[in-house]
C-alpha positions as CSV (number, residue, x, y, z in Angstrom):
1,X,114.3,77.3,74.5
2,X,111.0,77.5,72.2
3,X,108.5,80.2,73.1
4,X,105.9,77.7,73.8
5,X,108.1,76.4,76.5
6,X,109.4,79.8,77.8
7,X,109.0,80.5,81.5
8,X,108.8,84.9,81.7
9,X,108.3,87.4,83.7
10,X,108.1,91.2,82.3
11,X,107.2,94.4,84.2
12,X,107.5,98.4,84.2
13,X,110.9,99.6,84.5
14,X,110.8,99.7,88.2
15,X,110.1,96.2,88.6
16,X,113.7,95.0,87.4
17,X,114.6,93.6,90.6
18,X,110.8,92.2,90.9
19,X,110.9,90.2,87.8
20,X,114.3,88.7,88.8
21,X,112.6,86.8,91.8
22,X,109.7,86.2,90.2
23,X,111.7,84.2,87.9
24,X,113.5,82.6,90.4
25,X,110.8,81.7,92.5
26,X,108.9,80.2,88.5
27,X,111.9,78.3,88.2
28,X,111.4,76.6,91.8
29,X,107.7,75.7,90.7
30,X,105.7,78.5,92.1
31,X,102.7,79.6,90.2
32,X,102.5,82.4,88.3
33,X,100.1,84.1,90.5
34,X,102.2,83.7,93.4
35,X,105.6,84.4,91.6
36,X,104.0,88.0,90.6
37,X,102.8,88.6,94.2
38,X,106.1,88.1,95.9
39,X,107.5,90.0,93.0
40,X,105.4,93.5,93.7
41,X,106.1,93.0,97.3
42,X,109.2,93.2,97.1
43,X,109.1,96.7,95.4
44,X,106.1,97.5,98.5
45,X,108.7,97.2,100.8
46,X,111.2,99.8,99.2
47,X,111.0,102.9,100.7
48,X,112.6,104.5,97.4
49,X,109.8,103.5,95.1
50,X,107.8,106.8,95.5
51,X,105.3,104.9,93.6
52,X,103.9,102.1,95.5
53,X,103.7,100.6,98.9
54,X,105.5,101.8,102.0
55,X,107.2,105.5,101.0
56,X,104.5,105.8,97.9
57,X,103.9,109.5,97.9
58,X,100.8,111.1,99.1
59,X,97.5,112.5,98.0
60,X,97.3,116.4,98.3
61,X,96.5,116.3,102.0
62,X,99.6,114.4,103.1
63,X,97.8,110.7,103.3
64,X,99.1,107.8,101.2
65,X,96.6,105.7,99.6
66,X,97.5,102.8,97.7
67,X,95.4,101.2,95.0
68,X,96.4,97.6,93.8
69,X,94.7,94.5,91.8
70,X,95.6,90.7,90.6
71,X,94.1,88.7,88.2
72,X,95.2,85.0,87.7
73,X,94.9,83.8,83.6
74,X,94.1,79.9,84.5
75,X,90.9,80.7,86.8
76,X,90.6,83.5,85.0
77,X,89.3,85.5,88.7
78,X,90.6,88.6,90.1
79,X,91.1,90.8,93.3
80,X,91.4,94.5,94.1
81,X,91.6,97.0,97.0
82,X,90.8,100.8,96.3
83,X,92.0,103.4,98.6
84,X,94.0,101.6,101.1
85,X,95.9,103.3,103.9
86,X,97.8,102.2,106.5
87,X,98.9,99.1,104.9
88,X,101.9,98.7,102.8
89,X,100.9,95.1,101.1
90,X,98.5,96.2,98.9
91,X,98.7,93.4,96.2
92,X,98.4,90.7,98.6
93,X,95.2,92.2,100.4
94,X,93.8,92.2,96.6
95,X,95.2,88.2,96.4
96,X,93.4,87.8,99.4
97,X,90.2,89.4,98.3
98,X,90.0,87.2,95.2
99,X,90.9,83.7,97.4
100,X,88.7,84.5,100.3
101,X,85.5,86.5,98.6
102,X,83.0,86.2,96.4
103,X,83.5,89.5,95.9
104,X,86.1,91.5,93.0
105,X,87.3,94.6,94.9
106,X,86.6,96.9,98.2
107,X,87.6,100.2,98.8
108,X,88.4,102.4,101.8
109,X,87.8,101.4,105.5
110,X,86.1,98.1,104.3
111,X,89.9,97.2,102.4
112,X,91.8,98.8,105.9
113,X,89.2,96.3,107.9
114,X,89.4,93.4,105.8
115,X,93.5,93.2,105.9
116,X,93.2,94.4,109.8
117,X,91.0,90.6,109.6
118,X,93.7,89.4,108.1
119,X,96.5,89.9,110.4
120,X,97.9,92.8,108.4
121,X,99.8,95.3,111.0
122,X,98.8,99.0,110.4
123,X,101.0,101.5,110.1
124,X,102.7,104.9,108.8
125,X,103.0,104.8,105.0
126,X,104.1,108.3,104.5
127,X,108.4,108.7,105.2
128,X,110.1,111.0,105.8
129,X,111.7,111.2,102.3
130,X,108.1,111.4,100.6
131,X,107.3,113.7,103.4
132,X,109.5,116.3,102.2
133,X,108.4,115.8,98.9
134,X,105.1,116.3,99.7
135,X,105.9,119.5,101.6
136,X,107.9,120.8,99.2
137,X,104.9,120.7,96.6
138,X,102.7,122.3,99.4
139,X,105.5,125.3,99.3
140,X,105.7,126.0,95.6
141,X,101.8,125.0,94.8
142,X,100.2,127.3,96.8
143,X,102.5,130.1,97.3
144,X,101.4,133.1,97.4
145,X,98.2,131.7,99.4
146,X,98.5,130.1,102.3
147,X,101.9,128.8,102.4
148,X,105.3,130.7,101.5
149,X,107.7,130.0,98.9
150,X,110.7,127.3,99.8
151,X,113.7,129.5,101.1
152,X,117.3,129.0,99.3
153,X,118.9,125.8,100.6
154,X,115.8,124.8,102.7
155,X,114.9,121.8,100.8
156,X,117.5,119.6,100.0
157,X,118.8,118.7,96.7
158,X,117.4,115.1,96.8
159,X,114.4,116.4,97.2
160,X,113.9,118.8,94.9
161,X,115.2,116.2,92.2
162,X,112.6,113.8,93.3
163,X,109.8,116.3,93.3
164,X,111.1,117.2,89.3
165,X,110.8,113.4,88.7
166,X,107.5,112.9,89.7
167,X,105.9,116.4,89.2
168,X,107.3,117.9,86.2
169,X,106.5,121.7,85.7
170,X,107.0,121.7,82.0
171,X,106.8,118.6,79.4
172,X,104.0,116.0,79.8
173,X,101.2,116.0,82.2
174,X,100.3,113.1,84.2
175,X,103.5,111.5,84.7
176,X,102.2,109.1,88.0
177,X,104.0,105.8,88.3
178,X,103.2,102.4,89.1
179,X,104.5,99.0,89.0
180,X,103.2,96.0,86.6
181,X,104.1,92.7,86.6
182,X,103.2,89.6,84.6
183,X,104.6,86.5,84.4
184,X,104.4,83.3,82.0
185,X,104.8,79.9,83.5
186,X,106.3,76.3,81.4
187,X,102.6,75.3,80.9
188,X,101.7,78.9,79.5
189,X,99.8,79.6,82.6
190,X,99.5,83.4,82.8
191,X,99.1,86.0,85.2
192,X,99.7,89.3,86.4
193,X,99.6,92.5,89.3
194,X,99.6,95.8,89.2
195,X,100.1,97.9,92.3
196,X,100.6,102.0,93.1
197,X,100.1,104.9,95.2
198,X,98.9,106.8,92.9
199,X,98.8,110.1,91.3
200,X,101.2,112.1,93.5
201,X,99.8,115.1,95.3
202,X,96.1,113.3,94.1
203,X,92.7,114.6,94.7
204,X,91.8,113.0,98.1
205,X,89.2,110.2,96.7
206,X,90.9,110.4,93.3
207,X,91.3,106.4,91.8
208,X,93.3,105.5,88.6
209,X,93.5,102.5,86.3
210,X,95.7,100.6,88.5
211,X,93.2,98.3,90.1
212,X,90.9,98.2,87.4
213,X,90.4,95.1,85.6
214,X,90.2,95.5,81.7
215,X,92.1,99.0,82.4
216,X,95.1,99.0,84.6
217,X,95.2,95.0,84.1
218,X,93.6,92.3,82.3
219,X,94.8,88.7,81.6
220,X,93.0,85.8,79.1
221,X,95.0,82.7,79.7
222,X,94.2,82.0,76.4
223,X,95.5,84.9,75.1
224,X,97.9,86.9,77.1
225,X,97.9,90.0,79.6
226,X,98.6,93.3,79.6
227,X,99.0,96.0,82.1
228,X,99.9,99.8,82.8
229,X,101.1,102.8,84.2
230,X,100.5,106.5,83.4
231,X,97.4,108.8,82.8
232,X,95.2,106.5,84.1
233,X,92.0,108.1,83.2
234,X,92.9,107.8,79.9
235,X,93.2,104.1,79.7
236,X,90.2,104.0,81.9
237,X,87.9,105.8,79.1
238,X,89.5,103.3,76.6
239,X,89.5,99.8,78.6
240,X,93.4,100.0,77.0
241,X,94.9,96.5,79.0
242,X,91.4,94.4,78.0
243,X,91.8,95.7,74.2
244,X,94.9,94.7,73.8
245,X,94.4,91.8,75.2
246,X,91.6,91.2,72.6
247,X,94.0,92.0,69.8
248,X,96.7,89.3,71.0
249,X,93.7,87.3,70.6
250,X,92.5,87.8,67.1
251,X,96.5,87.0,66.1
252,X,97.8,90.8,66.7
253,X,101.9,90.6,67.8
254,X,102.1,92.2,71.2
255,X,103.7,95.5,69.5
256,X,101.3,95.9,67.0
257,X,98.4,95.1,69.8
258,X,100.1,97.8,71.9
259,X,100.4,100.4,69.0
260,X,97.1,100.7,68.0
261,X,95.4,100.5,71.5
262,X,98.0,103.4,71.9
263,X,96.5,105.4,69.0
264,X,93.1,104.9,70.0
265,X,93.9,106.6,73.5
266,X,95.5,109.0,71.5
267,X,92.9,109.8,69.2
268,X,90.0,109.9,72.3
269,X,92.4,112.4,74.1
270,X,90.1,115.2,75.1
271,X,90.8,119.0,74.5
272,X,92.4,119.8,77.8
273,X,94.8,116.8,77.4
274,X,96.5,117.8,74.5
275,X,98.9,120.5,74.5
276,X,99.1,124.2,72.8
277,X,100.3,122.6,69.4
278,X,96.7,119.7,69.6
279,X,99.6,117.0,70.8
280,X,99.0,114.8,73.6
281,X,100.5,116.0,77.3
282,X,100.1,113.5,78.9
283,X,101.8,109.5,79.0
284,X,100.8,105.6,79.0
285,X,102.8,102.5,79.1
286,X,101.6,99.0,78.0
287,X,103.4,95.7,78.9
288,X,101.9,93.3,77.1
289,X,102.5,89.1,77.4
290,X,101.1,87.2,74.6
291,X,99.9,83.7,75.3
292,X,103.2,82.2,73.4
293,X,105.4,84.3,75.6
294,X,106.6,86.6,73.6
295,X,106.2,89.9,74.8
296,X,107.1,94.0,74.5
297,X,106.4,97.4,76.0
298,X,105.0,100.2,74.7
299,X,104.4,104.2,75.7
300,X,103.2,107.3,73.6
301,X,106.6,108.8,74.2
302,X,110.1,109.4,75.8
303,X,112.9,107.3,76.5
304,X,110.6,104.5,78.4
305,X,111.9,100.5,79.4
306,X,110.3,97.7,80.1
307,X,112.1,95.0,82.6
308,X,112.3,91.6,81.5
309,X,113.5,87.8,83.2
310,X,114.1,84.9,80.8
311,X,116.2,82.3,80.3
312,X,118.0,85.1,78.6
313,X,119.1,87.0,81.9
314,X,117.5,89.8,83.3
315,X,117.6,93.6,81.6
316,X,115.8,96.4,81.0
317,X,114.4,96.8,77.0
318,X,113.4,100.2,75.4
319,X,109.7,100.3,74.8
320,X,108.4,101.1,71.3
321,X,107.0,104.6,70.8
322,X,103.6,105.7,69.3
């Protein structure tokens, strides 16, 4: 198979199973566009992605809110929701918004009432498992004020390893996850999703790269797509996904297009996100497609994958460090 001809999907390493039906459903003639939607739903309806959808964990008062966006290469026209509760599809409100609009994105209780218009059933994001999370957090964050320290043996051990995972208390800084997806069709049609819950433990109002164009996504169909997960405000400040983008353009290899929009975050890193030693604390991850379907992923550090669907199988693939 010849990378011109390559049908591909690629995502963050918690879309494995998302790129395998996105794939599939490629394979059977779907659009890219629709291939990546059905793909991120998929990981919407898991309640043990913490990071997205139904079971995303919550800002710091308890309430999920779930930011997502799409952007299809070949009209080159996106769609985004900001702020969504009570609805676990995010990505497909934001389809809807780009299909049924003349508008780009919505926020709040004009996203809730436009997918309420759309048939989409509310309900109770926040589970139990990422309620226990949450509480936990409430226990050891503001002990000593209002709330008392966890007892021995009152939280369970699942949670406590899931509140580690997603709220380290020593190593990097803004660890929040997300999931990206893009995929390549036979024609070189390209396009791409990104959907997330957030920051865990958030400021209420708080909104991060994911649905974003040009930040947390961005796709040329004449040039490729990229998309993120991490510090968000970081790649907001720098406009990371449409840079590197840019660089595919002007003839950069996705790794070297990655790497140096990488180092220009790095360098832009303000004062108080850099630890004692002036090094950055905090994360990003790029997953970059190039228009001939090549791809990679890239992060500032740590052991970090990116998930990947070919003709080759499916499998996870380390991402290049800065």
């Amino acid at each position: 198979m010849t990378a011109t001809s390559m049908q591909k999907v690629i995502a963050s390493g918690n879309g494995l199973e998302a790129t395998r039906l996105a794939f599939y459903q490629l394979t059977s003639g779907q659009p890219p566009l629709d291939a990546t939607v059905n793909g991120v739903t998929l990981i919407e309806d898991d309640p043990n992605e913490l990071t997205v959808g139904y079971g995303g964990l919550p800002d710091a008062n308890g309430e999920v809110t779930l930011d997502a966006a799409v952007m299809d290469g070949p009209r080159h026209r996106g769609g985004s929701v900001v702020g969504l509760k009570n609805v676990r599809h995010a990505t497909q409100v934001a389809r809807l918004v780009m299909e049924q609009t003349r508008r780009v994105m919505l926020c709040g209780d004009g996203a809730l009432q436009f997918a309420k218009a759309n048939g989409f059933p509310e309900e109770n994001l926040l589970t139990d498992k990422a309620r226990k999370v949450w509480l936990y957090w409430k226990r050891m964050e503001c002990r000593g004020k209002d709330w008392l320290p966890p007892l021995p043996g009152e939280f369970d051990a699942e949670t406590i390893a899931e509140f580690n995972r997603y709220y380290p208390t020593t190593g990097e800084k803004h660890s929040g996850s997300t999931v990206h997806l893009a995929a390549r069709s036979v024609r070189g049609d390209l396009a791409c999703v990104t959907s997330t819950s957030g920051h865990c433990f958030k400021m209420p109002g708080r909104v991060g790269d994911s649905p974003i164009f040009g930040a947390g996504l961005y796709v040329d169909n004449e040039m490729g797509s990229c998309g993120s997960i991490g510090y968000g405000e970081a790649n907001m400040l720098n406009c990371s996904s449409f840079h590197a983008v840019q660089q595919m353009g002007r003839g950069a290899s996705p790794i070297d297009a990655g790497l140096e929009t990488l180092a220009i975050v790095a360098k832009h890193a303000a004062a108080y996100e850099r630890d004692e030693e002036g090094k950055i604390a905090f994360n990003l991850q790029l997953f970059l497609l190039h228009k001939d379907g090549s791809h990679a992923g890239v992060a500032i550090r740590g052991e970090k994958q990116i998930a990947v669907t070919d003709g080759d199988g499916t499998r996870l693939e380390p991402c290049v460090n800065l």
